[in-house]
TISEKOL-912759 format. One record per residue (C-alpha): x, y, z. Coordinates in steps of 0.5 Angstrom, whole numbers, plus 2048, in hexadecimal, padded with zeros to 3 digits. Layout:
% residues N
XYZ/...
% end
This chain:
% residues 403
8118067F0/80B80B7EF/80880E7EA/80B8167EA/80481A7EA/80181B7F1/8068197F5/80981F7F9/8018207FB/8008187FD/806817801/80481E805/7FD81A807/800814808/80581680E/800818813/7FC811811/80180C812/7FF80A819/80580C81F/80680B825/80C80D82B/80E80A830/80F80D837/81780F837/81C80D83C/82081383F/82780F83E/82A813839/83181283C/83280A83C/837809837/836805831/83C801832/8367FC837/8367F882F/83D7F782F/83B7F0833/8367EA830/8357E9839/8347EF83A/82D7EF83E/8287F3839/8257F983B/81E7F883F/8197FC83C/814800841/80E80083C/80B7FC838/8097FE831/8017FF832/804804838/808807832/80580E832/80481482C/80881982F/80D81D82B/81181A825/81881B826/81C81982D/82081F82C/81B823828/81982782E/81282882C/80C82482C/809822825/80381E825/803818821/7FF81381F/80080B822/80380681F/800801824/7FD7FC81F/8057FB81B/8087FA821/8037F5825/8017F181F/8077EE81F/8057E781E/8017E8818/8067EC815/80D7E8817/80C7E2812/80B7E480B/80B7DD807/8047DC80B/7FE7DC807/7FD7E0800/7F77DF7FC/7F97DA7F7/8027DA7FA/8057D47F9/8077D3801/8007D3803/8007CC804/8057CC809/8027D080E/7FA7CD80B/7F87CB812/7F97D0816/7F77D6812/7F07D3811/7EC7D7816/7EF7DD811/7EE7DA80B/7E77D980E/7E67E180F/7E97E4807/7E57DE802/7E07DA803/7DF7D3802/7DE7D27FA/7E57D77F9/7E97D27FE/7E77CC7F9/7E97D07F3/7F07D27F6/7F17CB7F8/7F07C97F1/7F47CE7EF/7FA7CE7F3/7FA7C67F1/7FB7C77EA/8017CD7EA/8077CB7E8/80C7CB7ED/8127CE7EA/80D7D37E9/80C7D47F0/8147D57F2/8147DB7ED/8187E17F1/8137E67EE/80D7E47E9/80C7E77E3/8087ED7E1/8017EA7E2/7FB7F07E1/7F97F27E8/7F17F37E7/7F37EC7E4/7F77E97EA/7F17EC7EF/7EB7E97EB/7F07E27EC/7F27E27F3/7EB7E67F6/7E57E37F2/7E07E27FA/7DA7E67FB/7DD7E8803/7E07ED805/7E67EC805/7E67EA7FF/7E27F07FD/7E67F6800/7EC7F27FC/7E97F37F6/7E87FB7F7/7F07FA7F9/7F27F87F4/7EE7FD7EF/7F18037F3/7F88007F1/7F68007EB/7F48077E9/7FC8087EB/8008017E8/7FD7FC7E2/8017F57E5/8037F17EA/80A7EC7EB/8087E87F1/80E7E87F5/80F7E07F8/80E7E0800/8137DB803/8157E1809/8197E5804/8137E9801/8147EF804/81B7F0802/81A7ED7FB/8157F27F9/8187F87FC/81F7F67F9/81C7F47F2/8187FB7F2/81F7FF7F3/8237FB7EE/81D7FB7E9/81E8037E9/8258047EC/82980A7E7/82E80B7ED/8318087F1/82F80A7F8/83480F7FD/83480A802/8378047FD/83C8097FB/83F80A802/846806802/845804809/83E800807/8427FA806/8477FA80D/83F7FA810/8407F3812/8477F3815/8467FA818/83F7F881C/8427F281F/8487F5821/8447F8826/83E7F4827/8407EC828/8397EA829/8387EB821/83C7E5820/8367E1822/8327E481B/82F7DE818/8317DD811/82D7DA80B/82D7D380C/8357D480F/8337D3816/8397D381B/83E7D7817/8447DA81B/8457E181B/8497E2816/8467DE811/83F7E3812/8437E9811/8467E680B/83F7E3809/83B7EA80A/8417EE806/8407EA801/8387EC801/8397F3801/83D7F37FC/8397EF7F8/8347F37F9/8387FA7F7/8397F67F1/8327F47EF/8307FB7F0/8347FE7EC/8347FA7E6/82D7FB7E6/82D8027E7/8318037E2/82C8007DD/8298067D9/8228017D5/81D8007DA/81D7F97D6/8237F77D6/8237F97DE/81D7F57E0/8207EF7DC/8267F17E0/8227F17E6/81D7EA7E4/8257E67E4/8287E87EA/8227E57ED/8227DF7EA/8287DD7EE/8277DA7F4/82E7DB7F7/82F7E37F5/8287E47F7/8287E27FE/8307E57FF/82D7EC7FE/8277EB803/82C7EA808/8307EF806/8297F3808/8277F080E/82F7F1811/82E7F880E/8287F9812/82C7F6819/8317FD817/82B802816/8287FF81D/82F7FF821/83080781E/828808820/829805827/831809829/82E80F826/82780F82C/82B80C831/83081282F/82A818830/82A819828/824819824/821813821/81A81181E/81480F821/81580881E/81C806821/819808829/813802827/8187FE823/81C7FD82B/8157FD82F/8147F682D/8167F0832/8197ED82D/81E7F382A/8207F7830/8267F982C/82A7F6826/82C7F1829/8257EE82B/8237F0824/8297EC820/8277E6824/8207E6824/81D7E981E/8237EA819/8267E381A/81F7E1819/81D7E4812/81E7DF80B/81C7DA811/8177D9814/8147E0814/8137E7810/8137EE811/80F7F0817/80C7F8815/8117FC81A/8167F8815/8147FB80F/816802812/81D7FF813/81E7FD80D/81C80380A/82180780E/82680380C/825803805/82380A805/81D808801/81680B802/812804802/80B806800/806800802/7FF7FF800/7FC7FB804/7F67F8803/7F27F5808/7F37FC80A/7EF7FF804/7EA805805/7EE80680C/7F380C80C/7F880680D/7F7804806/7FE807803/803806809/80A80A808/81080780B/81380C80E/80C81080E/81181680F/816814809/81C818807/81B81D801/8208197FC/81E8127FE/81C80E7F9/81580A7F9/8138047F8/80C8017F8/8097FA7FB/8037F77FB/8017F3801/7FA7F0803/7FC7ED80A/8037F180D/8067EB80B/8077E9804/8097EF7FF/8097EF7F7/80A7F47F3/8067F97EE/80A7FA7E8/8087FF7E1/8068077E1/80B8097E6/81280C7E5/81780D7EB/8168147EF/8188167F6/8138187FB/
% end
């Protein structure tokens, strides 16, 4: 969601800000795709590493240089982005990682803030902490809560929160347990849904499951939730199931036409556990089709995006297969969204992400566009972040448009 004045003018400005960086290309546009048929297939040894990725052009294929700006700090700042149930000022998890984020605590608030927040998390209601998405809270007001130190930190986030608010009234606060980043953008989409998206309408949506693992047999290992060690038949049938699910939800909530009546319709899908956790597998496995059909295309001399050349630079992801074992498996359980992720999920939603960042304030990195070169008919969705690991989500005096 964003509001409709000034958009076309904020986005413009925006797509040289966002930080980009490419990577040197190999010159292998003949191997075939069919390497990802095997989960054994030994993955592919990358020659540069990611600070050796340079800003030569745009487009593998595009045939012209295009300058750009880097994109080092979203790929390198991996560890700080992968885990988005680390500490949020005033979130419910920060005890579970309180030990451990000393030094950070340290660096934002100072010690009397500390204290009171320990006051604070002691006498929350507990059944309030498990709440999907929180309900509307004042945003200068939830600032005033969460920031009250004298650092600097603490005062950079206040100017952060004060740019939002000349743009959005409120805040619902998303709950971090490594989800975050799915279930802001998911309830942002549904919560100004009017149609049901083209890719939703495609008869082959649901046949995705059967169709990618009849060619690639590496997918049976896809770790469901909490349903490890499923056989290849079950997954398939599982992940259908979710699909459907979520082209289900979709269109029900599109279909609503009062905004009230939508956001309840959006506050009760998220009350069920069992439904929402099926539609953020949907989304992650998803991802895994964006990224197979980004990976072929490359391989194949097409014309990709920039985010998709960085997505297969890493050690861990070198193909699809790589990126379901070590990252997609991974998200929900012991780690979030890393920042090249988020441009994939982006792409395989067709949605615009739009980001303000606010550590990031007074940068030109403040508002971060996911993709920074969107589609002119995506739909935007707007997040709040404060760390690149956990997400909420502003809410009032904005309406559904397109970039």
């Amino acid at each position: 969601m964003i509001e409709s004045t000034g958009l076309s003018a904020s986005a413009e400005e925006k797509k040289e800000s966002v930080p980009t960086q490419l990577m040197k290309h190999q010159n292998e546009i003949g191997v075939a795709s069919e390497e990802l048929g095997s989960a054994n297939a030994p993955a592919d040894q990358k020659e540069q590493t990611i600070s050796e990725i340079t800003q030569d052009c745009v487009y593998r294929s595009s045939g012209r240089p295009e300058k750009t700006d880097m994109i080092k700090s979203l790929v390198m700042d991996q560890d700080a982005s992968r885990n988005c149930a680390l500490y949020v000022p005033g979130s419910s998890n920060r005890s579970a990682v309180e030990s451990s984020e000393e030094s950070e605590e340290d660096m934002y608030r100072d010690e009397e803030e500390i204290e009171r927040e320990k006051i604070l998390l002691s006498e929350t209601n507990s059944s309030e902490c498990k709440l999907s998405v929180s309900p509307e809270m004042d945003i200068m007001e939830y600032c005033r809560k969460e920031w009250r130190g004298n650092t600097p930190a603490a005062k950079r986030m206040r100017k952060g929160y004060e740019a939002v608010a000349q743009k959005f009234a409120s805040i619902r606060r998303i709950r971090g347990d490594n989800y975050c980043a799915f279930r802001a953008t998911l309830f942002q989409a549904l919560s100004q849904a009017t149609q049901l998206p083209r890719w939703l309408q495609s008869e082959d949506f649901t046949m995705l499951p059967e169709n990618l693992l009849s060619k690639y047999d590496w997918i049976k290992q896809w770790q469901l939730r909490q349903k490890p060690g499923k056989r290849m038949g079950e997954i398939r049938d599982e992940i259908k199931k979710y699909l459907i699910l979520l082209r289900q939800k979709w269109k029900n909530i599109s279909e609503i036409k009062g905004p009230l009546e939508k956001q309840e319709a959006c506050d009760e899908l998220f009350k069920n556990e069992e439904e929402e956790y099926s539609l953020y597998e949907a989304l992650k496995f998803l991802m895994l089709n964006t990224a197979i059909e980004l990976y072929n295309a490359d391989k194949s001399g097409k014309r990709v995006p920039v985010f998709s050349w960085l997505l297969f630079a890493r050690d861990t992801s070198s193909n699809p297969c790589q990126l379901m074992h070590n990252h997609l498996n991974h998200i929900g359980h012991s780690g979030g969204l890393e920042q090249v992720e988020m441009f994939l999920l982006a792409y395989a939603l067709q949605y615009t992400i739009r980001v303000y960042r606010l550590y990031k304030y007074s940068t030109d990195e403040f508002i971060t566009l996911y993709p920074n070169d969107p589609e002119e008919d995506w739909p935007v969705v707007t997040l709040i972040t404060e760390d690149d690991r956990h997400y909420n989500i502003p809410v009032r005096m904005c309406q559904e448009t397109m970039l």
